[in-house]
C-alpha positions as CSV (number, residue, x, y, z in Angstrom):
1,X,0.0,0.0,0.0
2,X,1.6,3.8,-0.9
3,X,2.3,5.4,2.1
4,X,0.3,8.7,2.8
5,X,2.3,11.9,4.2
6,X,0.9,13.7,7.1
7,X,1.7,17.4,7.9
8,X,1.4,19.1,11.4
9,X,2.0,22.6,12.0
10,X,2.2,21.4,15.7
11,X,2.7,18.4,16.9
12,X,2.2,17.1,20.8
13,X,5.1,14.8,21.7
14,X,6.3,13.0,24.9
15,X,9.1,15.8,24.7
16,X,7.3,18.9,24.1
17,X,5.9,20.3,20.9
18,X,7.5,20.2,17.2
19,X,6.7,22.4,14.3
20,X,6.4,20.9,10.8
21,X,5.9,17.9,11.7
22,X,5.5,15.6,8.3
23,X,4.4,12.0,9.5
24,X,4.7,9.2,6.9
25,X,1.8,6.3,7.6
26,X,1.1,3.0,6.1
27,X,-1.6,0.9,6.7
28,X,-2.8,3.1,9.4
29,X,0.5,3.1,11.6
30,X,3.0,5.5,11.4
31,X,6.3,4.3,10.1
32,X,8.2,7.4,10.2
33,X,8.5,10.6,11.5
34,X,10.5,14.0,10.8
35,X,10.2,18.1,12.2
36,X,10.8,21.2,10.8
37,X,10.0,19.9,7.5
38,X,7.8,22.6,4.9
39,X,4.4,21.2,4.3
40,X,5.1,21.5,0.4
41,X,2.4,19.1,-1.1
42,X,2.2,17.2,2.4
43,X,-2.1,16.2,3.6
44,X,-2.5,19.3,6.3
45,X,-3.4,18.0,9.5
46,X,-4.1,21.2,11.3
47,X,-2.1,23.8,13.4
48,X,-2.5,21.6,16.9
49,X,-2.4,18.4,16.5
50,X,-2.2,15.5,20.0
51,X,-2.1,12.0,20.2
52,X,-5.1,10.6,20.6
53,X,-6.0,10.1,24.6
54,X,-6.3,5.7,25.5
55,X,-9.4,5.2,28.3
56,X,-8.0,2.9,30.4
57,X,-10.8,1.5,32.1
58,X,-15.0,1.4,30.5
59,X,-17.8,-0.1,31.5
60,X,-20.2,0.4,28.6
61,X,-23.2,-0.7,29.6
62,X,-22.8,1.9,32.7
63,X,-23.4,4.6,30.4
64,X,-27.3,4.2,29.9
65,X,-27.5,4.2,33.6
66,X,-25.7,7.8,33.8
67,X,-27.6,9.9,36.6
68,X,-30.7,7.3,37.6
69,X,-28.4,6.9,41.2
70,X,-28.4,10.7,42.1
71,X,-31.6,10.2,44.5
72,X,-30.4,9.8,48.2
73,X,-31.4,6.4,49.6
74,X,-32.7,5.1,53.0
75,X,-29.2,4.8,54.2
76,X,-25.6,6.6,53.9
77,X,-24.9,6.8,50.1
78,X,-21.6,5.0,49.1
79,X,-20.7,2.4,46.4
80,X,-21.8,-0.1,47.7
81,X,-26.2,1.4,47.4
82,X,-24.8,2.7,44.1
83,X,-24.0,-1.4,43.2
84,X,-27.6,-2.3,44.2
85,X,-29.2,0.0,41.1
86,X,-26.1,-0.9,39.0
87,X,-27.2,-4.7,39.5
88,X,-30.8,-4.1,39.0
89,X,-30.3,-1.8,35.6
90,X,-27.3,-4.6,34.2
91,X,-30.1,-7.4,34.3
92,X,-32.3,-5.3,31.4
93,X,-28.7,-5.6,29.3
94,X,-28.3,-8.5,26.5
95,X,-26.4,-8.2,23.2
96,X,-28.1,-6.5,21.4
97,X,-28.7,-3.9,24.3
98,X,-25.1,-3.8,24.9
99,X,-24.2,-3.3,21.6
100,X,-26.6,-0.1,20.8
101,X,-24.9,1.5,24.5
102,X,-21.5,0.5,23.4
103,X,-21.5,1.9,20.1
104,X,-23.5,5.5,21.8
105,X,-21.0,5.8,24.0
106,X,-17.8,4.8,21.7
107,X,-19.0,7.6,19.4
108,X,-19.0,10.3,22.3
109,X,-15.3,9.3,23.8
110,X,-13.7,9.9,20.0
111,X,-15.8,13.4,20.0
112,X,-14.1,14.2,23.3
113,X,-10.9,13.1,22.1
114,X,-10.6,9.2,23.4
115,X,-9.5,6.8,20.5
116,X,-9.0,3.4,22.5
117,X,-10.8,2.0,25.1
118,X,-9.9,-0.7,27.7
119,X,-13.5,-2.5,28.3
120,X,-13.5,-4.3,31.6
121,X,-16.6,-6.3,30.9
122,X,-18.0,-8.9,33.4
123,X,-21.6,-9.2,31.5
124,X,-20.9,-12.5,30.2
125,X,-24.0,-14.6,30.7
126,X,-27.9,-13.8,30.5
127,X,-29.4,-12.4,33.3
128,X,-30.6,-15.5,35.1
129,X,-27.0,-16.4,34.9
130,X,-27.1,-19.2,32.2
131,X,-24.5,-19.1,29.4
132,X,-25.8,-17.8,25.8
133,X,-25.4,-20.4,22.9
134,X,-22.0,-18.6,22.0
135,X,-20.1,-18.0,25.1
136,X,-18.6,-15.0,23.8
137,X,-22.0,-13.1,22.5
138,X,-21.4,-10.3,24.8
139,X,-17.5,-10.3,24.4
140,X,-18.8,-10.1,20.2
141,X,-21.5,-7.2,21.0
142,X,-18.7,-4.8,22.2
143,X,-16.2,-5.8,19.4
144,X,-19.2,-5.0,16.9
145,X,-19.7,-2.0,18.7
146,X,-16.0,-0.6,18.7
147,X,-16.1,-1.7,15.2
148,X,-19.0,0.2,14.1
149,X,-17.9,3.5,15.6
150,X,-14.2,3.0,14.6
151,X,-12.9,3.2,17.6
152,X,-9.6,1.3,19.0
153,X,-10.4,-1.5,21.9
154,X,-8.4,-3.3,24.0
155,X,-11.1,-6.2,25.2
156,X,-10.6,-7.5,28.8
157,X,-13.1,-10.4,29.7
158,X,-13.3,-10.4,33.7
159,X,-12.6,-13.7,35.7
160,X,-15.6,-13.0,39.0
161,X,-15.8,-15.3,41.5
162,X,-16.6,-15.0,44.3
163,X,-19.0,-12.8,46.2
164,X,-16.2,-11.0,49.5
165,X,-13.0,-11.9,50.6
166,X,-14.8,-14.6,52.4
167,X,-15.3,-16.9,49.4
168,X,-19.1,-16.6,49.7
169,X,-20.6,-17.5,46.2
170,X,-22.3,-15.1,44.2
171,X,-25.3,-13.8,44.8
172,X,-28.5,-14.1,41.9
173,X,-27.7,-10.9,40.4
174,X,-24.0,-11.7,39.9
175,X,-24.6,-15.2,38.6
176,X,-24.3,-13.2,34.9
177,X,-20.6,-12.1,35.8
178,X,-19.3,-15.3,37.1
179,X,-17.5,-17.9,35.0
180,X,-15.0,-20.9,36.0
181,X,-11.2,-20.3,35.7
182,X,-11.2,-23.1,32.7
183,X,-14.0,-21.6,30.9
184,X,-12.7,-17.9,31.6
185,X,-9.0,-19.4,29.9
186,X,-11.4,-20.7,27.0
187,X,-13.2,-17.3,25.9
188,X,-9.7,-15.8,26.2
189,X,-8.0,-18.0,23.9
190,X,-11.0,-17.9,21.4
191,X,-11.3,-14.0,21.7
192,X,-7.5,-13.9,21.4
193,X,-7.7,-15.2,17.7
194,X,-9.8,-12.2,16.3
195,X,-6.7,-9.9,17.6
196,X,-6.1,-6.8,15.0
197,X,-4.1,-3.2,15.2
198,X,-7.6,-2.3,16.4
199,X,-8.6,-4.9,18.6
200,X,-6.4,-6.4,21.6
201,X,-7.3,-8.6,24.4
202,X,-6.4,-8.7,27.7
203,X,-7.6,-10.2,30.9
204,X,-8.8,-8.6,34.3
205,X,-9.3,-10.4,37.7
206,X,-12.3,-8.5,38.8
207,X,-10.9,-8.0,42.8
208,X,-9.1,-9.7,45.0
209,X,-13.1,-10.1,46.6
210,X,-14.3,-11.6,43.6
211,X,-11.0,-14.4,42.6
212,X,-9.8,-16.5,45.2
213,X,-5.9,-16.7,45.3
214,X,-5.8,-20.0,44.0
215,X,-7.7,-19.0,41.2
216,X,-5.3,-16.1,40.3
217,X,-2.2,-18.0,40.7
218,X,-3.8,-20.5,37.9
219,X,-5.0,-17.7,35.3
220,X,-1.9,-16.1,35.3
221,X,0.3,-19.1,35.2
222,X,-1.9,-20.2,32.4
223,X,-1.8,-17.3,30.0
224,X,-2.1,-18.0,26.6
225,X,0.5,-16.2,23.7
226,X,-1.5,-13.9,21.6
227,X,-2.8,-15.3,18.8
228,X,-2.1,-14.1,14.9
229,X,1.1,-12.9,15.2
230,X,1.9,-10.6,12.7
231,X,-1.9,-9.0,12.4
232,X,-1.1,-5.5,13.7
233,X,0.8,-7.3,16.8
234,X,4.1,-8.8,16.1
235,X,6.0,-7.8,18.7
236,X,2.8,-7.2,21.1
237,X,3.2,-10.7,22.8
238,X,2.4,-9.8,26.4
239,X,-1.1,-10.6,27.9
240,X,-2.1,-7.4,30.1
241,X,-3.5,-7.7,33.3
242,X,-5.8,-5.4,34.8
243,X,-7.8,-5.3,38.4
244,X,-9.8,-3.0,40.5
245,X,-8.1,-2.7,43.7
246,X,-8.4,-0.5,47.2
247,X,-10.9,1.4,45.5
248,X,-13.3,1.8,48.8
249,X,-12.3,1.6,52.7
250,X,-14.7,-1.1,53.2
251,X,-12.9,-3.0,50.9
252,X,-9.3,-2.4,52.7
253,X,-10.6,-3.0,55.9
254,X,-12.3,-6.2,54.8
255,X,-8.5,-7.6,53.2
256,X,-6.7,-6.4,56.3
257,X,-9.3,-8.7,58.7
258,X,-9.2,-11.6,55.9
259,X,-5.9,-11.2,54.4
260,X,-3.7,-10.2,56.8
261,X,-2.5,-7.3,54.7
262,X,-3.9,-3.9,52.9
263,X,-5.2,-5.2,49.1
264,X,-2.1,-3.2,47.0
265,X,0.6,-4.6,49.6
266,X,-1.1,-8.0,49.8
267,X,-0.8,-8.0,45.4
268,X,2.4,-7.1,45.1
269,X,3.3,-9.8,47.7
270,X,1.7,-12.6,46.1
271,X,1.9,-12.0,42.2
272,X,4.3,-10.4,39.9
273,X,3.6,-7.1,39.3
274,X,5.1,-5.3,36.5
275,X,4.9,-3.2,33.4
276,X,2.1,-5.7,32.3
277,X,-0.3,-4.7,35.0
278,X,-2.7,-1.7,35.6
279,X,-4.7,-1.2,39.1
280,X,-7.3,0.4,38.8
281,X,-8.7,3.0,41.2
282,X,-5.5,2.4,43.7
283,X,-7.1,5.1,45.4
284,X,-6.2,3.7,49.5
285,X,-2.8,3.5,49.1
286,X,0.2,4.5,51.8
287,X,3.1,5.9,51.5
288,X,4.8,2.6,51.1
289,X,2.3,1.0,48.4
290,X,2.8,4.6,45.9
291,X,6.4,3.8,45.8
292,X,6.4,0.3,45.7
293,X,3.8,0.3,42.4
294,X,5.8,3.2,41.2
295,X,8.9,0.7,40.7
296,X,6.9,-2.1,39.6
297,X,6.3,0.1,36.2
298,X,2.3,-0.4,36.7
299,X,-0.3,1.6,35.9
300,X,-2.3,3.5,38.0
301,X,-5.7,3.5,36.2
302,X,-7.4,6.3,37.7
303,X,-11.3,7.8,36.8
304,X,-11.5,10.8,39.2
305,X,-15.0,11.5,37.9
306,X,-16.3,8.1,38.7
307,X,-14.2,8.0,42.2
308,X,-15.5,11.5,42.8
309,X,-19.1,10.3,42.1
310,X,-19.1,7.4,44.3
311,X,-17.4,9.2,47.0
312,X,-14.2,7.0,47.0
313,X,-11.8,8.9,47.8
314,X,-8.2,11.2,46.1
315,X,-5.4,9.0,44.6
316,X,-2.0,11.1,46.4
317,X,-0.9,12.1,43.0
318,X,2.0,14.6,43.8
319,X,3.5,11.5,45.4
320,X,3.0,9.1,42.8
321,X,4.5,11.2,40.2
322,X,7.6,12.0,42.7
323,X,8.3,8.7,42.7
324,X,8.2,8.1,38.7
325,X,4.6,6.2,38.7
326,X,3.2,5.5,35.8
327,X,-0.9,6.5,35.3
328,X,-3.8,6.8,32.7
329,X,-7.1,7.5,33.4
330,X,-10.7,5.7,32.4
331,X,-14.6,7.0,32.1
332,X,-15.5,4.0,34.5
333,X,-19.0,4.2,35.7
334,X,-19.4,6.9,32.3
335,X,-20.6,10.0,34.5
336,X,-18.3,11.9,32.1
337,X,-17.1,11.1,29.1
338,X,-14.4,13.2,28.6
339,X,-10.7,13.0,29.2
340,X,-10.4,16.6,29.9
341,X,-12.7,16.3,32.5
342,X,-10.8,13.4,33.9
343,X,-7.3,15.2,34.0
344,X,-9.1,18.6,35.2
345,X,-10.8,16.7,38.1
346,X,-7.6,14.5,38.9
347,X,-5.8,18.2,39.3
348,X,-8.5,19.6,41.1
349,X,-8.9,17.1,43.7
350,X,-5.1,17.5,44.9
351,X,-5.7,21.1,45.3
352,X,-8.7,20.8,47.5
353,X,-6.6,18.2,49.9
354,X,-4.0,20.5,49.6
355,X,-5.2,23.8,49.4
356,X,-2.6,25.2,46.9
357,X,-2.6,25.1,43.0
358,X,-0.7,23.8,40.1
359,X,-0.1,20.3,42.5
360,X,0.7,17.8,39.0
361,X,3.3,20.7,38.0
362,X,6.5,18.8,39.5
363,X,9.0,21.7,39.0
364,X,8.4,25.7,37.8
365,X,7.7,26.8,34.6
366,X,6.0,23.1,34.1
367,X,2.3,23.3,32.7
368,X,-0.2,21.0,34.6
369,X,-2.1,20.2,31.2
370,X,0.9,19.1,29.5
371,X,2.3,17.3,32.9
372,X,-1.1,15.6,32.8
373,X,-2.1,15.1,28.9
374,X,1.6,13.3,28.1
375,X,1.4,10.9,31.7
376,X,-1.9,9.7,31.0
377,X,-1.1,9.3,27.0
378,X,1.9,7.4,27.5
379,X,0.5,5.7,30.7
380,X,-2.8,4.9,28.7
381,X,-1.4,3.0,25.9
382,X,1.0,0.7,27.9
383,X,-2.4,-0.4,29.9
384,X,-3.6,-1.0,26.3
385,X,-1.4,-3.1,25.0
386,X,-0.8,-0.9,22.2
387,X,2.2,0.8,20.9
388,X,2.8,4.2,22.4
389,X,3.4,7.2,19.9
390,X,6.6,7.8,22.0
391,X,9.5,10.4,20.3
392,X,11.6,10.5,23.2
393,X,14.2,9.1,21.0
394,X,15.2,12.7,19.2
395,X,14.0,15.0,16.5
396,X,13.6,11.9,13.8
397,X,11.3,8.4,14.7
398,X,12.6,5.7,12.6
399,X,10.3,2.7,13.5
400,X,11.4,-0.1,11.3
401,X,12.4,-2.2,13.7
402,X,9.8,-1.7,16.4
403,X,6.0,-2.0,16.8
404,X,4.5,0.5,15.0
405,X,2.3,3.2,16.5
406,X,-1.1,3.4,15.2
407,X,-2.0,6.5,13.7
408,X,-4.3,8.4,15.9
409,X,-4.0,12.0,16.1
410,X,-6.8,14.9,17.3
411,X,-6.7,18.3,15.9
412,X,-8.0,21.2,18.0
413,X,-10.1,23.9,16.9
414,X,-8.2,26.7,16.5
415,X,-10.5,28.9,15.5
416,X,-13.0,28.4,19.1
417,X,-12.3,31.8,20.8
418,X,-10.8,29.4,23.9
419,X,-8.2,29.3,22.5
420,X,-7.3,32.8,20.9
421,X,-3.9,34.0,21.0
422,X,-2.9,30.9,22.4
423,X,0.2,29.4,21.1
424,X,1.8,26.0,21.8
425,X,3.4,27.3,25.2
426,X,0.0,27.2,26.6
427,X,-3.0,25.4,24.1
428,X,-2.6,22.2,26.5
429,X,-3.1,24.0,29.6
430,X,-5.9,26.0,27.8
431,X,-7.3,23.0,26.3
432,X,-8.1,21.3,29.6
433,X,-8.8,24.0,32.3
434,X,-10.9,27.1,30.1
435,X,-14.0,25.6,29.8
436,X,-16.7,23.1,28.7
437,X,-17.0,24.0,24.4
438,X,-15.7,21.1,22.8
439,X,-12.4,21.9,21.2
440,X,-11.7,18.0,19.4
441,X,-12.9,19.4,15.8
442,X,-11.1,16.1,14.3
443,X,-10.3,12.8,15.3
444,X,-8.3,9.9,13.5
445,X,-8.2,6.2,14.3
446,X,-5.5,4.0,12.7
447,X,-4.9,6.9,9.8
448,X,-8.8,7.0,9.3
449,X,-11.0,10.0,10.1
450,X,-13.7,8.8,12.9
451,X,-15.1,12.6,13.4
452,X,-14.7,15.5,11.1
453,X,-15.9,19.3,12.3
454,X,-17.0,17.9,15.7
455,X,-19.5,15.2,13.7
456,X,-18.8,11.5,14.2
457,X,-19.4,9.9,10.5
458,X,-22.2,7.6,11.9
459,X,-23.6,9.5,15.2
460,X,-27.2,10.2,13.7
461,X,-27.5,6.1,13.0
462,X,-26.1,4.9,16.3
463,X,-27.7,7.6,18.3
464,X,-31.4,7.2,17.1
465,X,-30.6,3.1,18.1
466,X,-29.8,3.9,21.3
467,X,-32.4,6.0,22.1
468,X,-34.7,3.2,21.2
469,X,-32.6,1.2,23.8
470,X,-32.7,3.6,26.3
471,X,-36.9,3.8,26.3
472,X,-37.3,-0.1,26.4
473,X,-34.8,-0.6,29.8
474,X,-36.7,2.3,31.0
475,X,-39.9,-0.2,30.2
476,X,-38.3,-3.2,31.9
């Protein structure tokens, strides 16, 4: 295939911005790289052009449920009275259900400047808790659904258990998430075949309350390779690994009585926790547990809006980042769909706790957005599985020999009076902390053009399904 040529008057790199920026893609990767190069007959990207943001943690189906748990309940509001309508909404949810949300809200995170999702999906049975015909159906609905709105997935089928630290089994309405540890291996290895550049899989281990030690040890001693090596993953060999963990301080206080030990430190004790790895939430964490994941080279998946929403708790970012950690962030429970949000709301809760400003700025001079934008970026697309667009390595990116990085790029409206006389010194910080307008007026995928002026190419479609959704759960 003839390689297209790419022209950025700005481009957002791990090190900063570059001018002229000519990008050289093939088969939606990019396979080379140069700055300060003249546009001359060069396909014009825009004047601000980032790498599309990774979403390291969805639950789709969450999103039709956005704002039914707002009313105060009988008792103290926390997660665990949100799980009881979460429970009762996922029983209305089948394939086809799943795969009208999905595709709703797939649309809406490439608008806002998303262009790969991690989907931590326990929905695996029907609602009584018997398996569909096809195992996978539910697995297939969100592939369909990423598919359709031509956004980048990295799947990851959840192994759940149990129903508390105790081993109790599940209850009726978890019956749907739970699955065997040699039927869970089974729908990886079948899922793993249908691998892409756009689709990777992945596992997760729900919590350490929902998968018994035993059966953790066995799923990851049992990993499979990835299959079809050489489909948009030849050097992508690695399984990823992601779990929710210390996310409440019910859930810490139940491991400490149980386990012996706080749920990060009792992890990291019993399993091998590397670059492979993202924990999600993290959000009860000492002093001792930021550094320790810090030099594992693990993600910290972190949603502030959903953590904020459920009344969680703050992640201690200013010493996370001290001590080198890596992070993305995720839409979660799909309150917000929006990474700006995310990365505002992550800032803003440190300054709350501790009442000054600019906390993510490590050193003066440092912007907060562009702190925040390249972490999460880089941090995102190692929880992915996917290569990261990383030009650390100087002014030129050869990538011949290396996994090449998909081509997904956002271009900021320019023209939006946000962000008059703003120049690259400050269109990042400006971009995520001087409003609400939308300021993603394009968005690529794997060198192909999802949304064009703010309009996704199939919204109208996908929107009036979901709608028709929406009214029959709200019948069920």
């Amino acid at each position: 295939m003839a390689a297209r040529i790419l022209h950025a008057d700005h481009l957002w790199t791990p090190r900063g911005w570059r001018r002229d920026a000519r990008l050289r893609l093939r088969d939606g990767s990019i396979d080379a790289l140069d700055v300060g190069v003249a546009r001359e007959g060069d396909e014009p990207l825009g004047r601000f052009v980032l790498p599309g943001m990774p979403n390291l943690h969805s639950h789709a189906f969450q999103r039709a449920m956005a704002g039914l748990a707002e009313r105060r309940g009988s008792s103290n509001d926390n997660f665990w009275s949100w799980r009881e309508t979460m429970y009762a909404f996922a029983a209305a949810v089948g394939p086809d259900e799943l795969r009208a949300i999905a595709a709703q809200l797939y649309v809406e995170m490439l608008k806002a400047g998303y262009c790969h999702v991690c989907e931590f999906h326990y929905l695996h049975h029907a609602s009584d808790g018997r398996p569909y015909a096809d195992p996978a159906s539910m697995s297939l609905a969100l592939i369909e659904a990423a598919r359709e709105a031509g956004i980048g997935l990295t799947l990851l089928p959840v192994l759940y258990m149990t129903g508390g630290f105790d081993g109790r089994p599940l209850d009726e309405r978890q019956r749907r998430f739970g699955m065997d540890v040699n039927a869970y291996l089974r729908l990886i290895e079948k899922l793993l075949e249908l691998e892409s550049s756009m689709l990777r899989i992945g596992v997760a281990l729900h919590s350490l309350r929902a998968v018994p030690e035993a059966s953790m040890r066995e799923v990851l001693d049992s990993l499979p390779q990835r299959g079809r090596a050489g489909v948009g993953v030849k050097h992508a060999t690695l399984i990823h690994i992601h779990i929710h963990i210390a996310e409440q301080i019910g859930e810490v206080e139940e491991c400490l009585a149980l386990r012996g030990a706080r749920p990060v430190q009792w992890l990291l004790d019993h399993a091998d926790i590397d670059a492979r790895w993202c924990l999600v939430h993290a959000t009860h964490v000492d002093a001792g547990e930021v550094c320790t994941i810090a030099r594992s080279g693990a993600v910290a998946g972190l949603c502030p809006t959903t953590e904020a929403n459920l009344g969680d708790g703050v992640f201690p970012l200013a010493e996370y980042l001290d001590a080198g950690g890596a992070l993305g962030i995720g839409s979660d429970s799909q309150i917000s769909v929006s990474p700006v949000e995310e990365l505002r709301w992550l800032e803003y809760g440190q300054r709350l706790i501790a009442k000054r400003r600019n906390v993510a700025a490590r050193s003066a001079g440092t912007g907060v957005g562009e702190t925040l934008w390249s972490a999460a970026q880089q941090g995102g697309a190692q929880a992915s599985g996917v290569p990261a667009f990383d030009f650390a390595m100087g002014d030129s990116l050869d990538t011949a020999n290396a996994s090449l990085p998909r081509a997904d790029f956002l271009v900021l409206d320019d023209a939006s009076p946000l962000l008059a006389a703003r120049d690259h010194r400050n269109v990042l910080d400006a971009f995520i902390f001087a409003g609400n307008t939308p300021l993603v007026k394009y968005a690529m995928v794997n060198g192909e053009w999802a949304v064009r002026d703010f309009h996704h190419r199939d919204e109208d479609r996908i929107a009036e399904r979901f709608r028709a959704v929406a009214k029959q759960l709200a019948l069920r």
